[in-house]
C-alpha positions as a Markdown table, in Angstrom:
| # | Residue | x | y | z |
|---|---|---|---|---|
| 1 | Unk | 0.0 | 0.0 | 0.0 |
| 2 | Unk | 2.7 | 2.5 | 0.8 |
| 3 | Unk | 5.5 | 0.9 | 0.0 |
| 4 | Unk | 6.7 | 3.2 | -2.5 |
| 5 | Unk | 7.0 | 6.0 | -0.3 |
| 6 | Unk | 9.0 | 3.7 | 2.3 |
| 7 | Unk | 12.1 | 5.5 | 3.0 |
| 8 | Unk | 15.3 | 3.4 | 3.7 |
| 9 | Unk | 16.8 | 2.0 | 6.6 |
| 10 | Unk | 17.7 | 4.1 | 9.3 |
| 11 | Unk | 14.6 | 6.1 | 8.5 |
| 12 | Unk | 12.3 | 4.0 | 9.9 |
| 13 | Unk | 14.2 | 2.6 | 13.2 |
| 14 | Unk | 15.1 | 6.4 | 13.9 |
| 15 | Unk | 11.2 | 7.4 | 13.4 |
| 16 | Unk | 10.0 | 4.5 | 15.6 |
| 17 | Unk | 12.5 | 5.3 | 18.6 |
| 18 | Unk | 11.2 | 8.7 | 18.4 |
| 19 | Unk | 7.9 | 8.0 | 18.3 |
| 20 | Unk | 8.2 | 5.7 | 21.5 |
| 21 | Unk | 10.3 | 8.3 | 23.4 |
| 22 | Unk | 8.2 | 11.0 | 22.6 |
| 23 | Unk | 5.0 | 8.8 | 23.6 |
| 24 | Unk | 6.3 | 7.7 | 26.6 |
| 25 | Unk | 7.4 | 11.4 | 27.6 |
| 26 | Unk | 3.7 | 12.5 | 26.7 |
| 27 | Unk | 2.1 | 9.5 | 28.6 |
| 28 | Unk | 4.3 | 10.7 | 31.9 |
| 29 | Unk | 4.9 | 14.3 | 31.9 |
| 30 | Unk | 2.0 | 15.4 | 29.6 |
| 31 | Unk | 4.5 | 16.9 | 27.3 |
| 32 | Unk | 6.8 | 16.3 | 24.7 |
| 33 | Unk | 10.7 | 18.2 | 25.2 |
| 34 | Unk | 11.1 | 20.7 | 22.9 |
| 35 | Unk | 15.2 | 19.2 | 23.0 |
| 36 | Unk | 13.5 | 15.6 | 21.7 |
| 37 | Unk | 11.7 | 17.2 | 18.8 |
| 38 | Unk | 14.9 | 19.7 | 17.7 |
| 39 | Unk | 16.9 | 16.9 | 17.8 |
| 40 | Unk | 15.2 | 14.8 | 16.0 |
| 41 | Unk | 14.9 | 17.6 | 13.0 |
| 42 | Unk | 18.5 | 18.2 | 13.0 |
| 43 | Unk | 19.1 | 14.4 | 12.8 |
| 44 | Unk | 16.6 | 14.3 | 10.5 |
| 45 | Unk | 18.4 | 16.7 | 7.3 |
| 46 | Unk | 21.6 | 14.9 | 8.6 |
| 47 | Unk | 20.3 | 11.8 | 7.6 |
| 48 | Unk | 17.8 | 13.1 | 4.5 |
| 49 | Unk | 21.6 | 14.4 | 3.2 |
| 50 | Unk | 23.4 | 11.5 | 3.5 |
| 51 | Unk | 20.9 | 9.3 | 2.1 |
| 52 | Unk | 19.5 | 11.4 | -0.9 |
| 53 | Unk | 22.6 | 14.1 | -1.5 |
| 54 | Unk | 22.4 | 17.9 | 0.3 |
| 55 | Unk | 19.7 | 19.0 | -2.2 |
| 56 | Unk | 17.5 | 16.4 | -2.8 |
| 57 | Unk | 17.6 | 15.0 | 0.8 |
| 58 | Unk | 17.1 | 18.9 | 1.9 |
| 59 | Unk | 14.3 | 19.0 | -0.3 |
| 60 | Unk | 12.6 | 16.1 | 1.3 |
| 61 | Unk | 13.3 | 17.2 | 4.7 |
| 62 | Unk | 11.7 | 21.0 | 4.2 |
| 63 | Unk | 8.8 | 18.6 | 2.0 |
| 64 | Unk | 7.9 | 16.4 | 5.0 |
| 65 | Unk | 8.4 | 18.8 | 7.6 |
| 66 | Unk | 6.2 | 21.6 | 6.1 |
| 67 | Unk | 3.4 | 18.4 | 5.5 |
| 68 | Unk | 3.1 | 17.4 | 9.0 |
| 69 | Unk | 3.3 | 21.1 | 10.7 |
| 70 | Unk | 0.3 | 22.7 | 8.0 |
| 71 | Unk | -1.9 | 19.2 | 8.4 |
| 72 | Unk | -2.1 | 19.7 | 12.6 |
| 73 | Unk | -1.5 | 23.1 | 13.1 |
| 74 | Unk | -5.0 | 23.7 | 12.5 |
| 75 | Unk | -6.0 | 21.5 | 15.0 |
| 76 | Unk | -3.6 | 23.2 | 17.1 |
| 77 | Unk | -5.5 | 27.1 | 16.5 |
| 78 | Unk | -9.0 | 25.7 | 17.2 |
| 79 | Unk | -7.4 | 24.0 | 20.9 |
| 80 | Unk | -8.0 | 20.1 | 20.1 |
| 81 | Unk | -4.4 | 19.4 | 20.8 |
| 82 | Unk | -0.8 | 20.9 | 21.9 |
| 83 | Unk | 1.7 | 22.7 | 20.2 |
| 84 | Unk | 4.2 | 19.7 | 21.0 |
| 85 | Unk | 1.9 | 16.9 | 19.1 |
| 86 | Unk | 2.0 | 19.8 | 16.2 |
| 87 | Unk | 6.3 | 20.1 | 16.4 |
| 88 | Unk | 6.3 | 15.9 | 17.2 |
| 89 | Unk | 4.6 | 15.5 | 13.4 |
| 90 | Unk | 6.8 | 18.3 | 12.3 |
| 91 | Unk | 9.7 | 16.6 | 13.2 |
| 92 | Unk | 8.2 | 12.8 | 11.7 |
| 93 | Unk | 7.3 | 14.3 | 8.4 |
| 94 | Unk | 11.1 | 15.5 | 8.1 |
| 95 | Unk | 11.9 | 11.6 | 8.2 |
| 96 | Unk | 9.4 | 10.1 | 6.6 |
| 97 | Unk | 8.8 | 13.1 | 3.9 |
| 98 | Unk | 5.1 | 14.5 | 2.8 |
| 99 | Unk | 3.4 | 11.3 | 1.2 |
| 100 | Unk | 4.2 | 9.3 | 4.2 |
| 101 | Unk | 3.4 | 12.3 | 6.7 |
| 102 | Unk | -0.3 | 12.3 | 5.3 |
| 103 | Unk | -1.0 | 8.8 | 5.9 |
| 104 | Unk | 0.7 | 8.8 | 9.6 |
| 105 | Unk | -1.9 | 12.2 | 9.9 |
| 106 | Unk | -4.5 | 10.8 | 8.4 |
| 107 | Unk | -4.3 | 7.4 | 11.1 |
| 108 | Unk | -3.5 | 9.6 | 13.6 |
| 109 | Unk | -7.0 | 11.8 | 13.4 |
| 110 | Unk | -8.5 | 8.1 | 13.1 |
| 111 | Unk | -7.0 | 6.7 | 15.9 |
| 112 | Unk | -7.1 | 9.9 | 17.8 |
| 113 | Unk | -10.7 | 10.6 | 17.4 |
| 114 | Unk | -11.7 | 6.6 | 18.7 |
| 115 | Unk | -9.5 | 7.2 | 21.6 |
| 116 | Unk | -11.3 | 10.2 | 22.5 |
| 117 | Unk | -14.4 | 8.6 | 21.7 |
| 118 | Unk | -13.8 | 6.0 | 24.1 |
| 119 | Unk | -12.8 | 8.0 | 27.3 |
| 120 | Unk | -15.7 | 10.5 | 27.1 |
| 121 | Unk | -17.9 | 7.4 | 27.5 |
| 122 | Unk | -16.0 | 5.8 | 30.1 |
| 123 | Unk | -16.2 | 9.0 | 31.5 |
| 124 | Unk | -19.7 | 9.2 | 31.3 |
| 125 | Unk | -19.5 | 12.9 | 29.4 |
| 126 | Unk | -21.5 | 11.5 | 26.5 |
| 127 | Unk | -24.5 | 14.4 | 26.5 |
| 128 | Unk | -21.7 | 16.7 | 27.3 |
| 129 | Unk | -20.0 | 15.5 | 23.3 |
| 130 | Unk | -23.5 | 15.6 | 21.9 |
| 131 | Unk | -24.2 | 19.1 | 22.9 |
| 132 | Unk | -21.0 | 20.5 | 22.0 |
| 133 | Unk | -21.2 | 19.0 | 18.6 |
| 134 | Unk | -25.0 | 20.4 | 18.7 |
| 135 | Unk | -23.9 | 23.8 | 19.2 |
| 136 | Unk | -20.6 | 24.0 | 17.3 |
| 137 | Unk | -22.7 | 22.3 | 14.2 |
| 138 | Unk | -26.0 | 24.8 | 14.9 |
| 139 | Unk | -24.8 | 27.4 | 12.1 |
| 140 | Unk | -25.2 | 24.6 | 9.7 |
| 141 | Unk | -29.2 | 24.5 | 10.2 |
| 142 | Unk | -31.9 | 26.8 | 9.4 |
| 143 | Unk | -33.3 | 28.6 | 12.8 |
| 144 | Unk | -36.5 | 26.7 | 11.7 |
| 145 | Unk | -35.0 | 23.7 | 12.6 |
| 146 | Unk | -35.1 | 24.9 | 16.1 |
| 147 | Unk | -32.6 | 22.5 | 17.5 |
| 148 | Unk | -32.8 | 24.6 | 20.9 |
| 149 | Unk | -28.8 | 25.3 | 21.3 |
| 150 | Unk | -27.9 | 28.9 | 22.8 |
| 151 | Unk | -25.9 | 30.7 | 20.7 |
| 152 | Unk | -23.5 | 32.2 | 23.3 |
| 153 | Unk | -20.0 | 32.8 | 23.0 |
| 154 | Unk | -18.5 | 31.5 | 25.8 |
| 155 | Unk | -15.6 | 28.5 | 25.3 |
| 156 | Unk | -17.4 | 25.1 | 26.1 |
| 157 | Unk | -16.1 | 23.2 | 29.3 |
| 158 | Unk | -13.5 | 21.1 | 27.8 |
| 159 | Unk | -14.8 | 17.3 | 27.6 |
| 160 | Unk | -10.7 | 16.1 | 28.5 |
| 161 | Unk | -7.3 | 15.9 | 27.5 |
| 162 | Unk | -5.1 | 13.1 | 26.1 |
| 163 | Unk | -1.3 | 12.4 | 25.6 |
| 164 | Unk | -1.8 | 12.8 | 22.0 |
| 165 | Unk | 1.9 | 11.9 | 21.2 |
| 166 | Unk | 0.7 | 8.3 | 21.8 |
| 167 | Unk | -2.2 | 8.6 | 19.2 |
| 168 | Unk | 0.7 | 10.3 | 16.9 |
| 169 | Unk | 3.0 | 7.6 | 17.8 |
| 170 | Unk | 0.5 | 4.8 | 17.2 |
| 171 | Unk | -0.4 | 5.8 | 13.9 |
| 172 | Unk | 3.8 | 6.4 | 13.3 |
| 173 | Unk | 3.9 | 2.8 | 14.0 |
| 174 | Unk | 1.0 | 1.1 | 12.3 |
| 175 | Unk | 2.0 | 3.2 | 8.9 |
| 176 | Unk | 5.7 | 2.5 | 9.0 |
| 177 | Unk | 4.9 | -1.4 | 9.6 |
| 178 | Unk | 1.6 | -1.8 | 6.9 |
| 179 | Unk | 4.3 | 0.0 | 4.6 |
| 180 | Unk | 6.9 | -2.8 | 5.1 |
């Protein structure tokens, strides 16, 4: 399926240790290092160079790394996740390069969006989702529809948090192994 956007051997050993690192970090400290994700860039066009030649290999990192900043950073603006999850996909699109960085995004938002899914019913804020989706979705009806949702503009409660790195690092993962 994606195996001819597989990049070569170290890529993907050096993009799974930093996924698990960076997962781990998030699952413990709720964060992920800024010095993780910088060194992983700058490891990154080292290895981009060597593999493909300065320009080409350049090319591919700048190509990757602009790919996985643009597709989360505007998850990032509307607040459903971190600015480290949005530097953590920066930093994996500079290894993997933008075709691969769309499909880790793409299984990210997928596994991402179950996960959530999953603890706002275990957490028993189910009519909390439904009415936030009611009223974020309301200027899509006609007031006739009269689906009885103030229109305030006050920020919702938030319905939770998650280590996202792990849903990032998941996806990593799953994508770099399906690819194999």
């Amino acid at each position: 399926m994606f195996a001819e956007h597989l990049p070569p051997q170290p890529v993907p050993l050096c993009v799974v240790v930093l996924a698990i690192v960076t997962a781990s970090t998030d699952l413990v400290a709720r964060r992920i290092p800024n010095r993780i994700v910088l060194s992983g860039l700058i490891t990154a066009l080292l290895a981009q160079a060597w593999l493909w030649g300065p320009q080409r290999g350049g090319a591919i990192w700048i190509e990757g790394a602009l790919a996985g900043f643009a597709l989360l950073l505007p998850f990032y603006l509307v607040r459903g996740m971190a600015a480290g999850d949005v530097k953590l996909m920066t930093t994996i699109g500079a290894w993997v390069g933008p075709a691969l960085a769309l499909h880790i995004v793409l299984v990210t938002l997928l596994v991402g969006g179950v996960w959530s899914i999953a603890v706002i019913v275990k957490r028993g804020k189910t009519r909390d989702l439904i009415r936030l989706i009611r009223r974020n979705c309301a200027w899509l009806l006609p007031d006739a529809v009269g689906i009885g949702v103030a229109t305030t503009h006050t920020q919702p409660a938030s319905l939770g948090t998650l280590p996202y790195g792990v849903a990032i690092a998941s996806a990593t993962i799953g994508v770099l192994f399906a690819a194999v």
